[in-house]
C-alpha positions as CSV (number, residue, x, y, z in Angstrom):
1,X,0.0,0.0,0.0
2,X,2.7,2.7,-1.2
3,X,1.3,6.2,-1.6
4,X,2.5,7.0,-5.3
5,X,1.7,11.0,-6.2
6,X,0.8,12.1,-9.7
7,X,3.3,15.0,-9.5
8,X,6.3,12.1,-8.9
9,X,5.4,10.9,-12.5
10,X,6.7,11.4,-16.2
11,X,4.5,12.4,-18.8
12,X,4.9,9.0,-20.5
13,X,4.1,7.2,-17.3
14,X,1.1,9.8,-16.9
15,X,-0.4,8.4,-20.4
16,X,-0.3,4.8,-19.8
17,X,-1.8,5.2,-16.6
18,X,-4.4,7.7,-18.1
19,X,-4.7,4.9,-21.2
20,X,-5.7,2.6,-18.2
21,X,-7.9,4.9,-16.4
22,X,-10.0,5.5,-19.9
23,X,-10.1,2.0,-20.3
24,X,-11.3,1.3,-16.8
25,X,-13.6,4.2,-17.0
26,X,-12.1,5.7,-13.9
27,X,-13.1,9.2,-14.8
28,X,-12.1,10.8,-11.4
29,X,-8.7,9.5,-12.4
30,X,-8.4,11.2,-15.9
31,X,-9.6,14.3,-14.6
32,X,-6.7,14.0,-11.9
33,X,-4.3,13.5,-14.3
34,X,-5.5,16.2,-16.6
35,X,-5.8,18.6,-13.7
36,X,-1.9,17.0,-12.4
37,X,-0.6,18.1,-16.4
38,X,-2.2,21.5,-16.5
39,X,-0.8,22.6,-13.4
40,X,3.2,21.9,-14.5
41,X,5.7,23.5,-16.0
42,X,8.0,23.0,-18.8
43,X,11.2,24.1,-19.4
44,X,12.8,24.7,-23.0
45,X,14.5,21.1,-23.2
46,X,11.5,19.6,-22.3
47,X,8.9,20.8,-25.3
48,X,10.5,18.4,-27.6
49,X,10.1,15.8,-25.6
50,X,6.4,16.1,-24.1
51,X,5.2,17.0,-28.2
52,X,6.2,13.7,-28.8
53,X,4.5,11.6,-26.1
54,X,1.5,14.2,-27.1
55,X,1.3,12.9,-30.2
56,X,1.8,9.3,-29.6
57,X,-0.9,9.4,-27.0
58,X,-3.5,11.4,-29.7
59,X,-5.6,8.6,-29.4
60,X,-6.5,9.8,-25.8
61,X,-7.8,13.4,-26.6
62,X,-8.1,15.0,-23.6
63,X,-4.5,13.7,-22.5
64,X,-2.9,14.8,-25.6
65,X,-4.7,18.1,-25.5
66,X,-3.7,19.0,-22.3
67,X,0.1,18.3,-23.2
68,X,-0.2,20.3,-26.1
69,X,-1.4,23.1,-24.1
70,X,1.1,23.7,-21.9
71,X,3.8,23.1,-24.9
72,X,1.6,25.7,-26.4
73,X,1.4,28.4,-23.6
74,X,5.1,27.9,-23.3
75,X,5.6,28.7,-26.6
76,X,3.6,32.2,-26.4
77,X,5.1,33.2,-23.1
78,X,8.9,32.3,-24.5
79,X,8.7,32.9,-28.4
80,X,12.7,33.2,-28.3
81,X,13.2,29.4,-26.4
82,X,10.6,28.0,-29.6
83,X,13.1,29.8,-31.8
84,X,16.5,27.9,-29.9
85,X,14.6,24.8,-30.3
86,X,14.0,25.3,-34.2
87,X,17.7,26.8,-34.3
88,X,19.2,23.3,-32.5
89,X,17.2,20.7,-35.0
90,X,18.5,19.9,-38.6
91,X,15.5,20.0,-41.7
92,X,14.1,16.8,-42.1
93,X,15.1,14.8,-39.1
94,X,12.2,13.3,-37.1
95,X,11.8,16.2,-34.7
96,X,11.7,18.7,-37.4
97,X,8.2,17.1,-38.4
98,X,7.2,17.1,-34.8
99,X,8.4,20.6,-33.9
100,X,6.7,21.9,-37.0
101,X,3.2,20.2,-36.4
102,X,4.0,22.4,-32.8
103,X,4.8,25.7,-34.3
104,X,1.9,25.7,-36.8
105,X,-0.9,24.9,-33.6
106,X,1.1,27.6,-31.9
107,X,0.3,29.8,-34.4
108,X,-3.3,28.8,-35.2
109,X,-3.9,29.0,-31.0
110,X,-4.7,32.6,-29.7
111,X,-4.1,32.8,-26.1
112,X,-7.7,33.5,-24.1
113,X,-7.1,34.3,-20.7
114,X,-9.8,32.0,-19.7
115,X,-8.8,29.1,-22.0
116,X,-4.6,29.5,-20.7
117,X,-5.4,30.8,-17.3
118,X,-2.6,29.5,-14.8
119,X,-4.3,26.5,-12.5
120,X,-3.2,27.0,-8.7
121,X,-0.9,25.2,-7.1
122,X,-3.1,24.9,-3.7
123,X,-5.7,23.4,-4.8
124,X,-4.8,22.7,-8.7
125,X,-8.2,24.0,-10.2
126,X,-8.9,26.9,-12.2
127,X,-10.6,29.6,-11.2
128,X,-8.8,29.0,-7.7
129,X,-11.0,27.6,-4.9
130,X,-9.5,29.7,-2.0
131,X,-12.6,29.8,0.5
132,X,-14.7,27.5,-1.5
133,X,-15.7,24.4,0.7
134,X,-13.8,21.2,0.6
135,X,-15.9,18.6,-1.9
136,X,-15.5,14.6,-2.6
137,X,-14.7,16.3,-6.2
138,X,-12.8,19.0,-5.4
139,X,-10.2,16.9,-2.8
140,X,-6.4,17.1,-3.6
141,X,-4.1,16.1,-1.5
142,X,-1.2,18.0,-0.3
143,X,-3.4,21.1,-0.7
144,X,-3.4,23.8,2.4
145,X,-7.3,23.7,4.0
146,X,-8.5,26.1,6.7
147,X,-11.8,25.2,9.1
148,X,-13.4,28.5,10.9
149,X,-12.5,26.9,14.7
150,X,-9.0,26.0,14.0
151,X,-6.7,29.1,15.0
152,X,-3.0,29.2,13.9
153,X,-3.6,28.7,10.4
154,X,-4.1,26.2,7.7
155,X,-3.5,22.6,8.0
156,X,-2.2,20.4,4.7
157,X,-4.4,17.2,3.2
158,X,-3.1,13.7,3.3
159,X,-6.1,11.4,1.7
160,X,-9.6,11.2,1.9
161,X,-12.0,8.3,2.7
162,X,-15.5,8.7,2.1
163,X,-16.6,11.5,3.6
164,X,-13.6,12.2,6.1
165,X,-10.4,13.9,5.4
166,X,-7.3,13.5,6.8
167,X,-4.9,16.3,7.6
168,X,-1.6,16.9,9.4
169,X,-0.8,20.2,11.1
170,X,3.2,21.1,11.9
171,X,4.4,17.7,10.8
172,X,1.9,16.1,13.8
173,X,-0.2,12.9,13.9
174,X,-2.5,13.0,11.4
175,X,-6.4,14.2,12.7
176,X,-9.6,13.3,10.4
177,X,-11.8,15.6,9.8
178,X,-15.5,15.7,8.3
179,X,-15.5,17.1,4.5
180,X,-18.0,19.2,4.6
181,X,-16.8,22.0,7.4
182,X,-13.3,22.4,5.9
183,X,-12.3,25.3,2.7
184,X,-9.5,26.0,0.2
């Protein structure tokens, strides 16, 4: 019973496990995954490389949407790292047909700040939840949680069963607490 987090995972690993979760119809679990892509980001030497598992995971559109879209909105925000990357790869080699394909959908997408808007890194949902209550749907763990009759702050998720959601506060024990009194 190891705890494995999303955010400890490769995009690769993230699309075989999202190919199983689609196959399983664990929709909770795509969403996660989605939600766990959207919130990361990429550095220069990395666009190459997460364009390619976007395309070989096409077949799973949402997954290969949400990797193109932060390849994308990297691409906006740093126009002279997309121009390095073209610089650095010879005409006609493999990547030159994948880094093309990426170009020509960063041209044809127009950044909306609704559609590219950042996703927080509390609570990993966009718009932000900050004050909403704590849902079954809306759980993350690791996120920072606050509860009206707690003073001295916020206390961090762990996991959630049922109904009930363990926290830790300062590194203690872990406490459960009932879902439905607790906000982002």
């Amino acid at each position: 019973n190891k705890k494995i987090l999303l955010k400890d995972m490769d995009f690769q690993v993230l699309g075989e496990l999202f190919y199983l979760a689609n196959k399983y119809c664990l929709d909770t679990l795509k969403d996660s995954i989605v939600q766990e892509v959207l919130s990361r980001k990429i550095a220069t030497d990395q666009v190459l490389q997460v364009t390619k598992v976007a395309e070989a995971y096409a077949h799973l559109e949402k997954y290969s949407d949400a990797l193109y879209q932060i390849c994308t909105s990297f691409l906006i925000d740093n126009a002279e790292s997309g121009m390095e990357i073209c610089d650095k790869e010879e005409v006609g080699e493999e990547n030159s047909f994948t880094l093309h394909r990426m170009m020509a959908r960063v041209n044809r997408t127009k950044k909306s700040s609704a559609s590219l808007a950042p996703v927080c890194d509390n609570c990993k949902h966009e718009p932000c939840l900050n004050e909403e209550m704590l849902t079954i749907n809306n759980f993350v763990a690791g996120a920072f949680i606050t509860y009206g009759g707690w003073s001295g702050g916020s206390r961090k998720t762990v996991k959630r069963d049922g109904s009930q959601v363990t926290y830790i506060w300062d590194d203690r024990k872990e406490i459960k607490k009932d879902l439905s009194v607790l906000k982002f």
